[in-house]
C-alpha positions as CSV (number, residue, x, y, z in Angstrom):
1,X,0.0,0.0,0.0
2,X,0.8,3.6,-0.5
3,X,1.0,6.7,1.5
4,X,0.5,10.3,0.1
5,X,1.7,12.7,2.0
6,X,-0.4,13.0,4.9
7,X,-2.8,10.3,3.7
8,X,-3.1,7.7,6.1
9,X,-4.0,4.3,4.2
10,X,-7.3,3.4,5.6
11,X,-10.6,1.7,4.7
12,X,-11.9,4.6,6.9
13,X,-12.8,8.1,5.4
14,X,-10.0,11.0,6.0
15,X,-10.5,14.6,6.4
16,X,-8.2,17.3,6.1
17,X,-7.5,19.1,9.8
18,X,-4.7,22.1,9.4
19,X,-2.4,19.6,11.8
20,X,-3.0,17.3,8.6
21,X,-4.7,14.9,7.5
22,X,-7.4,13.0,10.3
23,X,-9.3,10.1,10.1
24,X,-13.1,9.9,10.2
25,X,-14.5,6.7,11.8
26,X,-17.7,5.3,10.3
27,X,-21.6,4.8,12.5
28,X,-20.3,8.1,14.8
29,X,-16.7,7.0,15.4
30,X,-14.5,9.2,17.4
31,X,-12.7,12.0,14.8
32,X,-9.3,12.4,15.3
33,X,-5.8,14.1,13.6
34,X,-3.0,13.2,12.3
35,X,-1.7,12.7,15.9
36,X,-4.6,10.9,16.9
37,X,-5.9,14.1,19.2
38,X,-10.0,13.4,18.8
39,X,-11.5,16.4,17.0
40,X,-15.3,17.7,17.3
41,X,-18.0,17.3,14.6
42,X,-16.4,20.8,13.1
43,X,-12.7,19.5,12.9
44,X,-10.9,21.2,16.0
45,X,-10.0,19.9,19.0
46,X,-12.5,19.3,21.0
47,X,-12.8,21.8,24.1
48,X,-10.8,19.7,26.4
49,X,-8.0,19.9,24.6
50,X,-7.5,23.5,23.4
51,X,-5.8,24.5,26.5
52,X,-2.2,26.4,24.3
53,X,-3.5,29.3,22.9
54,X,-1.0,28.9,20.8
55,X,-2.1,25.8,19.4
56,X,-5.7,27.3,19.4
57,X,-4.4,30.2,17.0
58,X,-2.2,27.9,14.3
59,X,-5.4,25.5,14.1
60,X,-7.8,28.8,13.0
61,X,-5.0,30.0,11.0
62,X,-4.7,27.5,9.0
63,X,-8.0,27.2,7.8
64,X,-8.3,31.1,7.1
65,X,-4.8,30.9,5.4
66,X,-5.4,27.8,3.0
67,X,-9.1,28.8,2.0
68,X,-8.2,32.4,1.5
69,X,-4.0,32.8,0.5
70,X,-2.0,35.0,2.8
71,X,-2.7,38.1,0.7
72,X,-6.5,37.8,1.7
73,X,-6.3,36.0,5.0
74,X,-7.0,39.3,7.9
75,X,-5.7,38.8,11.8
76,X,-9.8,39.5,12.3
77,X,-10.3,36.0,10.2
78,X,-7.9,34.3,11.9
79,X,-9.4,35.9,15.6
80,X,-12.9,35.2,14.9
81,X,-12.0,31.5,13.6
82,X,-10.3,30.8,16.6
83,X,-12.9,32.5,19.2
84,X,-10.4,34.6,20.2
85,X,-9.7,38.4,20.3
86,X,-7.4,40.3,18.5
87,X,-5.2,41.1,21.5
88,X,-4.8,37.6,22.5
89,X,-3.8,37.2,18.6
90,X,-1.0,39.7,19.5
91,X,0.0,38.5,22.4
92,X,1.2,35.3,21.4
93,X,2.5,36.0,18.2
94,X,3.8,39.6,16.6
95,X,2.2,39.5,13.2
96,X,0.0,37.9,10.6
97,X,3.6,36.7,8.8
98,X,4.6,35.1,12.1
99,X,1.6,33.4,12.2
100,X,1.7,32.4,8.8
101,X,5.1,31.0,8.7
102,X,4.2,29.0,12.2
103,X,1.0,27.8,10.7
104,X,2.7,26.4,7.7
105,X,5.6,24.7,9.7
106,X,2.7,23.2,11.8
107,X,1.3,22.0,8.6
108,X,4.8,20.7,7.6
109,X,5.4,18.7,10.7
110,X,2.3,16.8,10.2
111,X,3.2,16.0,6.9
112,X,6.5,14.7,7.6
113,X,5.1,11.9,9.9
114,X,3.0,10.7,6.4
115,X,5.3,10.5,3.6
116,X,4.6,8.7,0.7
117,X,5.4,4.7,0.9
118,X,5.5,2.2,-1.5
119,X,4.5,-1.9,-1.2
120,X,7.1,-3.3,-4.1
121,X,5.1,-6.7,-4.1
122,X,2.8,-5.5,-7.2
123,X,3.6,-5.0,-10.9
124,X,5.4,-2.0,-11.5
125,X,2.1,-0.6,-13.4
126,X,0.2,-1.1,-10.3
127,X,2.3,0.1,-7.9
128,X,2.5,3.2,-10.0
129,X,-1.4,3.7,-10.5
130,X,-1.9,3.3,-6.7
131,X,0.9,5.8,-5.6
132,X,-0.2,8.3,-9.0
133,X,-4.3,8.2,-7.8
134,X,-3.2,9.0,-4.1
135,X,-0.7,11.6,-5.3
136,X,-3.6,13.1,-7.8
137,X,-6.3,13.1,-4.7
138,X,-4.1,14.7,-2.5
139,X,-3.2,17.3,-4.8
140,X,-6.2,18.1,-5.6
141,X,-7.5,18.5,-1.8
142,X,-8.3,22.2,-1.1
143,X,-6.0,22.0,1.7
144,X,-3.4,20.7,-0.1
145,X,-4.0,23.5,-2.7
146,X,-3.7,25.9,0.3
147,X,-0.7,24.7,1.1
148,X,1.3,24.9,-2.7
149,X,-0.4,28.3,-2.7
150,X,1.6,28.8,0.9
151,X,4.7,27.7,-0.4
152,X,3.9,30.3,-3.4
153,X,3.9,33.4,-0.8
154,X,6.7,31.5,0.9
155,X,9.4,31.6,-2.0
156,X,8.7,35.7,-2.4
157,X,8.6,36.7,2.0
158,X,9.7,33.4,3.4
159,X,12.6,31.8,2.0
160,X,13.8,29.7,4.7
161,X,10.6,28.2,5.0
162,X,10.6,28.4,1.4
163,X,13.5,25.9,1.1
164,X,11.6,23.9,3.6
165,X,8.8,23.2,2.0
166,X,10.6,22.2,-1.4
167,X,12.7,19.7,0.5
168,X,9.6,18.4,2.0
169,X,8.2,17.8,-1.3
170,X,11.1,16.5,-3.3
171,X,11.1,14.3,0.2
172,X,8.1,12.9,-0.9
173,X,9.1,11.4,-3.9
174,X,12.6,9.4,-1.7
175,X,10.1,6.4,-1.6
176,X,9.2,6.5,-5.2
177,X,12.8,6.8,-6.0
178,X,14.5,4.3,-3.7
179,X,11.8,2.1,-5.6
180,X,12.8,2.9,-9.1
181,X,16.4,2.4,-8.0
182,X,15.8,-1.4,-7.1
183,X,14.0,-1.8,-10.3
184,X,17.5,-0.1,-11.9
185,X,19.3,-2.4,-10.2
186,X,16.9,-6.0,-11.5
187,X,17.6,-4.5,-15.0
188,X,14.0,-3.8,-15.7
189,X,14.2,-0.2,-16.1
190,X,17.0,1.9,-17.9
191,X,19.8,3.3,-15.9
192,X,20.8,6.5,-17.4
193,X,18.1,7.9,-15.7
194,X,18.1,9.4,-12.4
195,X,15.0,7.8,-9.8
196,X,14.7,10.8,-7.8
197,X,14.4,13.0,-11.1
198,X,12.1,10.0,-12.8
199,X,10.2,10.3,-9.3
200,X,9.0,13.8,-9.3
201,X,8.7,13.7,-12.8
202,X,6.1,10.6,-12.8
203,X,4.6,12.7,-10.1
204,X,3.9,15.8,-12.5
205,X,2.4,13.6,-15.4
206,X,0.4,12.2,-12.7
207,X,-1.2,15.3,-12.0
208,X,-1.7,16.8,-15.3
209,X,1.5,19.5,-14.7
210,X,0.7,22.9,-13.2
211,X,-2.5,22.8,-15.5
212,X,-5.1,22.4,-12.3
213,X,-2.7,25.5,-10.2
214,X,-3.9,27.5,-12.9
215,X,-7.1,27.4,-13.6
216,X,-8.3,24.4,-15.2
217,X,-11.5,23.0,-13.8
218,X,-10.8,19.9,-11.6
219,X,-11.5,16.3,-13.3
220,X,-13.6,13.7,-11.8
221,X,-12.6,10.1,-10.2
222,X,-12.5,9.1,-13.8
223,X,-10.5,11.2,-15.7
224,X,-8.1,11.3,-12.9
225,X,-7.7,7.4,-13.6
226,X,-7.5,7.7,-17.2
227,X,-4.8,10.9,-16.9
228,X,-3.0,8.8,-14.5
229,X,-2.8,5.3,-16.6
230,X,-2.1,7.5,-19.5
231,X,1.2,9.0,-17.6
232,X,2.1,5.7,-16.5
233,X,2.1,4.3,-20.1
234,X,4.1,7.5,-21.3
235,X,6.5,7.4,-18.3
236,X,7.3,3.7,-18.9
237,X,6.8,2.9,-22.9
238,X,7.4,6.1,-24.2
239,X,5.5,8.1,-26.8
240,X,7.4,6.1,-29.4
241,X,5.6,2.7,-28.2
242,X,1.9,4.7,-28.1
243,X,-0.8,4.8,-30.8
244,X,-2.0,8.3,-30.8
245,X,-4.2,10.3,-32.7
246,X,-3.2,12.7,-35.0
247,X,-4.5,15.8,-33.2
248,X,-3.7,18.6,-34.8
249,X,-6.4,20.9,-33.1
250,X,-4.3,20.5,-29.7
251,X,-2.5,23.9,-31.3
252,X,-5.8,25.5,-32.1
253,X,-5.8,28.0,-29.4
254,X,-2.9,29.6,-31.0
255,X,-5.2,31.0,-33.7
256,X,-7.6,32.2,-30.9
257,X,-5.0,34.9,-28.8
258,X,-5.5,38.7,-30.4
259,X,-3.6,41.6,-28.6
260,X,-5.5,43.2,-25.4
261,X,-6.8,46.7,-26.8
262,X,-7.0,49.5,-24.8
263,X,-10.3,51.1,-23.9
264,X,-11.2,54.7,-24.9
265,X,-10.9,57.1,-27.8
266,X,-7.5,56.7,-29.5
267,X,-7.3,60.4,-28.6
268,X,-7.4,59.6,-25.2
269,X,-5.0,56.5,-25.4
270,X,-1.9,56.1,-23.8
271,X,1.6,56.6,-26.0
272,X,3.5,53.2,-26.7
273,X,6.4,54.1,-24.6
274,X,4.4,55.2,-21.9
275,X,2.2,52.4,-22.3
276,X,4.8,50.1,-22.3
277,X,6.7,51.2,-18.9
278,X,3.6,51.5,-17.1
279,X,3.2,47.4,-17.8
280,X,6.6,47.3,-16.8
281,X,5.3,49.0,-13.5
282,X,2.4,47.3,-13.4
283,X,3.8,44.2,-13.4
284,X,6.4,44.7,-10.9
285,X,4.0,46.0,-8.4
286,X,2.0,42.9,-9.1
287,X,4.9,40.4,-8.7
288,X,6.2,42.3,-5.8
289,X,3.0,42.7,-3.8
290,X,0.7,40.5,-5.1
291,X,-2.9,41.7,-6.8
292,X,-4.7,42.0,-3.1
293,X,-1.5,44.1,-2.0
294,X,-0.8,46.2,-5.0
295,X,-1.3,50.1,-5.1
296,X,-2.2,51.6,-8.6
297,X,-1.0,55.0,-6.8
298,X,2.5,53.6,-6.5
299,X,2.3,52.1,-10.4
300,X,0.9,55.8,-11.3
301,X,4.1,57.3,-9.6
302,X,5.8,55.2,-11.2
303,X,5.8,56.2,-14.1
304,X,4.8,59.9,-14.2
305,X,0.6,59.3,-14.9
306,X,-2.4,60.1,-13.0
307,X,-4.2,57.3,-11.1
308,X,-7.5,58.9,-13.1
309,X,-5.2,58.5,-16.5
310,X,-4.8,54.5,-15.4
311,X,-8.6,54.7,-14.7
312,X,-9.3,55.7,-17.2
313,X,-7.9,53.6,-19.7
314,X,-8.2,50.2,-17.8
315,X,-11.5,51.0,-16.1
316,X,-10.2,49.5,-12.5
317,X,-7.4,47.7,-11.0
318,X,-8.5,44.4,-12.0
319,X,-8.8,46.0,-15.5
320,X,-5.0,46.8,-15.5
321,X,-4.0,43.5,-13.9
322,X,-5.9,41.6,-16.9
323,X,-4.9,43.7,-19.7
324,X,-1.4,42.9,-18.3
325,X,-2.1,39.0,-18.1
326,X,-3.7,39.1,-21.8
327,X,-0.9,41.1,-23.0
328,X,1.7,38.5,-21.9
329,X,-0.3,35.3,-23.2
330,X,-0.4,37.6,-26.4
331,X,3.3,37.8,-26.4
332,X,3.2,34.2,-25.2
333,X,2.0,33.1,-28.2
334,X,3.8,34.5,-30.6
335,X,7.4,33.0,-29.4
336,X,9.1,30.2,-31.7
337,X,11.5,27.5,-30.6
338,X,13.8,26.5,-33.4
339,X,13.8,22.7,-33.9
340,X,17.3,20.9,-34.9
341,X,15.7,18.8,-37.5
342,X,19.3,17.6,-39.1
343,X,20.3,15.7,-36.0
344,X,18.7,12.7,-34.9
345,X,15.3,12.4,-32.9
346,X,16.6,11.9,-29.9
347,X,19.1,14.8,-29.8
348,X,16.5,17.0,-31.4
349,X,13.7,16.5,-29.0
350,X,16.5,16.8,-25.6
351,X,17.6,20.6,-27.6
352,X,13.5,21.3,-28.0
353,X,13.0,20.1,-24.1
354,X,16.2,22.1,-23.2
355,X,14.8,25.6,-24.9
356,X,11.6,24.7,-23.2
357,X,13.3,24.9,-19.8
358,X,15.5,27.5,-20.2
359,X,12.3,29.6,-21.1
360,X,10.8,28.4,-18.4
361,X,13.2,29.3,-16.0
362,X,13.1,33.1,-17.2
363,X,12.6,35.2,-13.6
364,X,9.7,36.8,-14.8
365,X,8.0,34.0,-15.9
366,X,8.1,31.9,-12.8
367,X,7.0,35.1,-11.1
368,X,4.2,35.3,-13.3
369,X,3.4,31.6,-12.8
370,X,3.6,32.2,-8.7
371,X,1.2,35.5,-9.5
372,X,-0.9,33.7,-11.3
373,X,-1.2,30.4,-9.0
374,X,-2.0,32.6,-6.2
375,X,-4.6,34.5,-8.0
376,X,-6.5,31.8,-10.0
377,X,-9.6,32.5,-8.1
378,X,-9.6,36.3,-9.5
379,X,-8.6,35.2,-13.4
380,X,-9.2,31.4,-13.9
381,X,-9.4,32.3,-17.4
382,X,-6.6,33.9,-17.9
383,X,-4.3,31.8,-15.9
384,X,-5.9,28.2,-17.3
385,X,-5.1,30.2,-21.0
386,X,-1.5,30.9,-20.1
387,X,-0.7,27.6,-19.2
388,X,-2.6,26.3,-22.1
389,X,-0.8,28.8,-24.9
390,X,2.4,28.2,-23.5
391,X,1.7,24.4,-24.1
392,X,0.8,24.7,-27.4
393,X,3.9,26.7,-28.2
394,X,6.3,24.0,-27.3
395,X,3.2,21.5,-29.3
396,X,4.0,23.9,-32.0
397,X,7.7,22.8,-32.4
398,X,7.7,19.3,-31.0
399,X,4.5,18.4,-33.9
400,X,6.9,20.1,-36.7
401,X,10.1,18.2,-35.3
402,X,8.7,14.5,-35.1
403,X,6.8,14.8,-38.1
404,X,10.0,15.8,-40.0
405,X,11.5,12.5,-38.7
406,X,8.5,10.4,-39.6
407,X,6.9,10.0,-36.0
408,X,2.9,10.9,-35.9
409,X,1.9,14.2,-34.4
410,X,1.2,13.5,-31.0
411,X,-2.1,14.2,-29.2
412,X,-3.3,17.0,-26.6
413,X,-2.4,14.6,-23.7
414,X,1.2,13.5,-25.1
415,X,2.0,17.2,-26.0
416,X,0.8,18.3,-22.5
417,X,2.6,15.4,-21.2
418,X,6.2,16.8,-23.1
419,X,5.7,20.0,-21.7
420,X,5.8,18.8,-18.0
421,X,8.8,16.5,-18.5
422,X,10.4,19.2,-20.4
423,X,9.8,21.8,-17.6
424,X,9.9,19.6,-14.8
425,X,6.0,20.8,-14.1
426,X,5.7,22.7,-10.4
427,X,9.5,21.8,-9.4
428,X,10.8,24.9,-9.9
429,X,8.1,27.3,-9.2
430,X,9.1,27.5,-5.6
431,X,13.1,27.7,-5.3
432,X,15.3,30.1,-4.2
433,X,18.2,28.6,-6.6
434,X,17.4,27.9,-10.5
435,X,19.9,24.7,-11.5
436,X,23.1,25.2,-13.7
437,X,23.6,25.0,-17.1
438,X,25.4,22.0,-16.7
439,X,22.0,20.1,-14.4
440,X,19.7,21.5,-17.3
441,X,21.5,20.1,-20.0
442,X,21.1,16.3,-17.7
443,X,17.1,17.2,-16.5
444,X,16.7,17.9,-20.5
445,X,18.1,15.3,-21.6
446,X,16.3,12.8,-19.3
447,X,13.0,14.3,-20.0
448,X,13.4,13.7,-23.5
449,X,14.5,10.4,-23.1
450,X,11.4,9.6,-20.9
451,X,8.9,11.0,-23.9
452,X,10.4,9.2,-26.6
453,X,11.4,6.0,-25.6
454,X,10.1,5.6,-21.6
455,X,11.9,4.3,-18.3
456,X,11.3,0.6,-18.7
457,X,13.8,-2.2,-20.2
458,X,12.3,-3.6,-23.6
């Protein structure tokens, strides 16, 4: 049997506690935590029990934090959660960051005690399916959401905790490994790849990427089953060894993405130059502070305008913040990778994964991924059509390059599929550190190797 993180394996129902995840007994069992402490009908610890205020204060804050983000999570939430006032908030810790980063580490102890295992004694398909389902339910828990989103805010205030978090999650994946590195060693799967790299990665196919961070409505049990055989096929056999359609319409939403227009008279319109270091502006005060936080009085400073001249021409805040996101998706769109298509297929697609990554790894567009994570409430649309252009863009290339060596175009789930191994999905999202030229080169290489010809021996 398998354990996702914090997922006890039980034939009992779980629910998610901000200590972690609890177990809830069947015909009016007791509720408890992950640390067995029973719980009330709401969750918390029953009265008994709350005797640390301290402990009273982390519990409330993590709900407020993980249903609402950090940006819109209030000391008033967190008081009025916990039954508390706002002094006795103060008086045990000095601010809502304190909290937060006690709250999280709370969070991260809990988890700690729940990493993933693995039971070798199945087929290497099975034991796969079982840890990918877990992995893909847990994921998808709001909670669990809450707590990426945490991680998010994290990596731009936090970076200890930052750091933390990341090891906790590439710690997840040890078990995986360690299990991928005895199959190494029986000779049933290749050996030029590295398990704790195969790991994670089998853990992004398994959850569709960063696709359900930003935006994408959340599948059913079904899908999820179907996305997660479909990864494990891919991660093992390859696309080479896969009968796909020819989907060409995959790349469709390419011909879909116009440039954002700005409202008003042309008279009235801001200049290009201006226009363009206002964005600038813009976007730094959105990256910096987040959308909640942001001031259009310091973006109007900025650059020399009137907050009524920004008004004016974007109609509100949230007007500027999504004629920024358009623009960029705009801009998105229209880059080109340049396929090597005199080499052979396996050195092409590694160069076509490394460009991928190294665009990636751009600062501003893991900032704009971490903006837009945290803000896919506000823009769904937007942030589900970043993801999905950017996709298509690398589609664009890797369609061109395998059909120039006599391979079928590959479908919207392959191409989706290349684009997490080739970007390594959420890994990097949350680092203080980008990896060297020398470790891209290696995670690129790898990737493509897993997309073309899969992990397992023939």
């Amino acid at each position: 049997m398998l354990r996702a993180a914090g997922l006890p394996v039980t034939s009992r129902r779980s629910t998610w506690t901000s200590a972690g995840w609890g177990l809830r007994g069947e015909c009016g069992d007791d509720v408890r935590d992950a640390e067995g402490q029973r719980l009330n009908r709401t969750g918390r610890p029953s009265s008994d029990q709350r005797h640390d205020p301290r402990e009273q204060i982390l519990q409330a804050a993590g709900e407020v934090f993980f249903r609402n983000g950090f940006a819109r999570s209030s000391i008033d939430m967190i008081a009025a959660t916990a039954h508390m006032s706002k002094k006795s908030i103060y008086d045990a810790f000095p601010s809502k960051m304190a909290i937060f980063e006690a709250a999280v580490r709370r969070t991260l102890e809990a988890a700690q005690k729940n990493l993933a295992s693995v039971d070798p004694s199945g087929g290497i398909a099975e034991t796969l399916a079982e840890y990918g389902l877990r992995l893909f339910r847990g994921f998808l828990d709001p909670a669990s959401f809450g707590l990426f989103r945490a991680n998010i805010v994290a990596a731009n205030q936090i970076p200890e905790l930052a750091d933390d978090l990341h090891a906790l999650r590439l710690a997840m994946s040890r078990n995986v490994a360690d299990y991928l590195m005895a199959l190494q060693a029986d000779l049933r799967l290749v050996a030029d790849i590295d398990p704790l790299s195969a790991a994670i990665r089998f853990g992004g196919l398994a959850v569709g990427g960063s696709r359900y961070f930003l935006g994408t409505p959340l599948p059913g049990r079904e899908v999820q089953a179907v996305m997660v055989r479909a990864a494990i096929d891919l991660f093992l056999n390859g696309y080479g060894r896969q009968i796909t359609e020819d989907a060409g319409d995959s790349l469709s939403i390419l011909d879909t993405v116009a440039e954002p227009a700005l409202e008003g008279t042309a008279a009235l319109r801001l200049s290009p130059d201006k226009l363009d270091r206002l964005i600038d502006a813009a976007m730094i005060e959105f990256f910096d502070k987040g959308y909640p936080g942001a001031s259009v009085d310091r973006i109007a400073i900025a650059v020399g305008a009137s907050k009524a001249t920004i008004y004016r021409q974007f109609g509100s805040k949230e007007g500027l913040f999504r004629f920024i996101i358009r623009r960029v998706i705009f801009l998105s769109s229209r880059a080109h990778f340049v396929a090597d298509l005199a080499c052979d297929v396996d050195e092409a697609v590694a160069a076509l994964a490394r460009q991928a990554l190294d665009w990636h790894l751009e600062p501003w567009n893991i900032s704009m991924h971490r903006l837009l994570i945290q803000e896919s409430d506000l823009v769904p649309d937007l942030a589900e059509q970043y993801h999905d252009v950017r996709v298509a863009v690398l589609g664009r290339a890797l369609h061109r390059l395998l059909a120039a060596h006599g391979w079928p175009r590959p479908d919207a789930s392959a191409t989706r599929s290349f684009y997490a191994l080739a970007t390594f999905a959420v890994r990097f999202l949350t680092v203080q550190q980008m990896p060297a030229d020398e470790q891209r080169g290696q995670f690129s290489r790898e990737g493509a190797r897993l997309f073309l010809r899969g992990y397992a021996v023939i």
